[in-house]
Rosetta silent file (secondary structure, phi, psi, omega in degrees, C-alpha in Angstrom):
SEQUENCE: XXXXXXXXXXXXXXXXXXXXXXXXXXXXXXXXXXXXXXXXXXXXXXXXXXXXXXXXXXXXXXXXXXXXXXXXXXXX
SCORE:     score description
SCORE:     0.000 S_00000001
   1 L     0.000  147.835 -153.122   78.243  163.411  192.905 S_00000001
   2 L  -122.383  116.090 -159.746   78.189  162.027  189.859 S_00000001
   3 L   -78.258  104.303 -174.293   74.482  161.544  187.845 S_00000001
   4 H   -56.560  -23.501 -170.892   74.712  157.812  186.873 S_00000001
   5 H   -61.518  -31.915 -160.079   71.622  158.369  184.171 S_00000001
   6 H  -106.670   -2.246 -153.479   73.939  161.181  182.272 S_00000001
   7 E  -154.897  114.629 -171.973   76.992  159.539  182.636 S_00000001
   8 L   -89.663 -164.683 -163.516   78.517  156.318  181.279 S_00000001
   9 L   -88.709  -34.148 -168.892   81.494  154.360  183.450 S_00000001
  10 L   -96.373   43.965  153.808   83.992  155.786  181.595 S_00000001
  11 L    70.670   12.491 -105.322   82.883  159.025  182.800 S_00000001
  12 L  -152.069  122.818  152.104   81.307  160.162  178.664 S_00000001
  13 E   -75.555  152.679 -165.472   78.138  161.743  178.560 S_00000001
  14 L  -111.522  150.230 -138.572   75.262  159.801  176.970 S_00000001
  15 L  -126.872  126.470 -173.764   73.173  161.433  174.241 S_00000001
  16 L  -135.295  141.883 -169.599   70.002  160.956  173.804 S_00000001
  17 L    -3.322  123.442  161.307   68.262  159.427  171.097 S_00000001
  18 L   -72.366  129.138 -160.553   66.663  162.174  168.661 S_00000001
  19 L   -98.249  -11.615 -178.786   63.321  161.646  168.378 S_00000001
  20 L  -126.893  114.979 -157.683   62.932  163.588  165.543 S_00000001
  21 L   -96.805  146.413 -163.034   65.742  163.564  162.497 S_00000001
  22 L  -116.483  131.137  172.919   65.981  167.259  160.842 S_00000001
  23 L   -60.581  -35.543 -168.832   67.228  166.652  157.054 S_00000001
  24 L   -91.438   -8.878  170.933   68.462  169.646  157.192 S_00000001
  25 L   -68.491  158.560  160.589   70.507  169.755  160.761 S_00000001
  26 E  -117.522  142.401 -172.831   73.866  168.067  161.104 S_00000001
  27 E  -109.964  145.445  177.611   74.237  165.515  164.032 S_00000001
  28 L   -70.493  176.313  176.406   77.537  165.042  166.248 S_00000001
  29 L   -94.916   12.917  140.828   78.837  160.982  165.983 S_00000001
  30 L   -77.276  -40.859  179.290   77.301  160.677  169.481 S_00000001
  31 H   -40.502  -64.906 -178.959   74.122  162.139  168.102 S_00000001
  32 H   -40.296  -62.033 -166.090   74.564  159.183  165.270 S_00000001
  33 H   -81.106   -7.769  169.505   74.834  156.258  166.818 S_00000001
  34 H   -47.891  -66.723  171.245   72.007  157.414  169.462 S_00000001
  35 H   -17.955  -75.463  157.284   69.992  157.808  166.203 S_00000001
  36 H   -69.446    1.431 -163.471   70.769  154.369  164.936 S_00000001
  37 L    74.382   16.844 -162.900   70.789  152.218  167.852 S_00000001
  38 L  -112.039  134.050 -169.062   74.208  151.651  167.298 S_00000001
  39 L   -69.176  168.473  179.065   77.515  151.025  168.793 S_00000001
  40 L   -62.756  -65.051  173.087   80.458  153.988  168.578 S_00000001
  41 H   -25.822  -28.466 -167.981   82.628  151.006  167.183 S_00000001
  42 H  -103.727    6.555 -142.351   79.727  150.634  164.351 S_00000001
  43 H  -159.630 -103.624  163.662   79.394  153.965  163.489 S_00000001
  44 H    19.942  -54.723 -168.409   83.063  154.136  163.097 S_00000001
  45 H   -90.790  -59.497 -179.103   83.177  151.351  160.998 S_00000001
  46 H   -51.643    1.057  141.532   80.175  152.295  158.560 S_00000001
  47 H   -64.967  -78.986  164.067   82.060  155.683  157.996 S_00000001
  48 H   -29.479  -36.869 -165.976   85.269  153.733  157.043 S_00000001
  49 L   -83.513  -35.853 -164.768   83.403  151.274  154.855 S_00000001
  50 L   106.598  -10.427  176.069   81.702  154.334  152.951 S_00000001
  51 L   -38.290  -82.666  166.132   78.240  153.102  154.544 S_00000001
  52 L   -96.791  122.764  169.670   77.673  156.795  156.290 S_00000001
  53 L   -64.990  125.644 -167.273   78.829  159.996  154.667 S_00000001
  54 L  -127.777  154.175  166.336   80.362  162.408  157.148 S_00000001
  55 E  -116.942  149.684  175.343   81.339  166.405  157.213 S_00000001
  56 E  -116.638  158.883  155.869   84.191  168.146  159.159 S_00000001
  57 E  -148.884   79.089 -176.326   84.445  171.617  160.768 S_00000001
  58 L    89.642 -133.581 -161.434   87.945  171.864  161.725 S_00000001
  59 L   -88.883    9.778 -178.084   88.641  168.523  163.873 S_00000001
  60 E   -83.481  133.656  174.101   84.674  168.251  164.513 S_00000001
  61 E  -102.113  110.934 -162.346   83.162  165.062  162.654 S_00000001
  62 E  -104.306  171.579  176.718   79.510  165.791  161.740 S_00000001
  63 E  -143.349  101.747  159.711   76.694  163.436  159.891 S_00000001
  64 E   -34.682  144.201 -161.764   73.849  165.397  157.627 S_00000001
  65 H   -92.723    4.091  166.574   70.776  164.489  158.951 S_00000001
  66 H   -94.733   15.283 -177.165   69.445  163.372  155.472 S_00000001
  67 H  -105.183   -8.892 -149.163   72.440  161.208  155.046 S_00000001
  68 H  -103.759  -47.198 -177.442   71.535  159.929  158.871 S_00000001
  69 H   -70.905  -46.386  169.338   67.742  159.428  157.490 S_00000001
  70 H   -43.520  -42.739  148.670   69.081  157.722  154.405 S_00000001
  71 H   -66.109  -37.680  177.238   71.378  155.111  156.531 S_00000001
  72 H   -71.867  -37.204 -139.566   68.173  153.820  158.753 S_00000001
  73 H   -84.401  -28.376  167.791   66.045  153.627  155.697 S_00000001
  74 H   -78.091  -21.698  173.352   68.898  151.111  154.183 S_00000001
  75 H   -72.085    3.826 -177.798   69.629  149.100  157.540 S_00000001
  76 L   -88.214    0.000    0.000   66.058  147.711  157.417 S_00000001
């Protein structure tokens, strides 16, 4: 049985929103776009554009959480 609250259709767990951003933590790209209110697609794209700053570790894509504090304080 499969817990619709935890679980999106295409089967993807959903993340949920941090209520508190650590400057010093690094957040996953689900983690992100929880963060901003934001679609995966948009979060994607502001990474391409140069908008959000990103770190790897191996094939893992991470976001500093002061670069994560830094992008809301410019989307207002």
């Amino acid at each position: 049985m499969i817990d619709s609250k935890r679980t999106s259709r295409a089967g993807l767990k959903r993340v949920p929103r941090p209520t508190v951003i650590d400057p010093n933590q690094r957040y996953s790209l689900a983690e992100t776009h929880a963060a901003l209110s934001q679609s995966h697609a948009k979060t994607f794209q502001d990474i391409k554009l140069g908008r959000l700053k990103t770190m790897r570790d191996g094939r893992r894509r991470y976001v500093l959480g002061s670069e994560l504090i830094r992008r809301a304080r410019s989307s207002d």
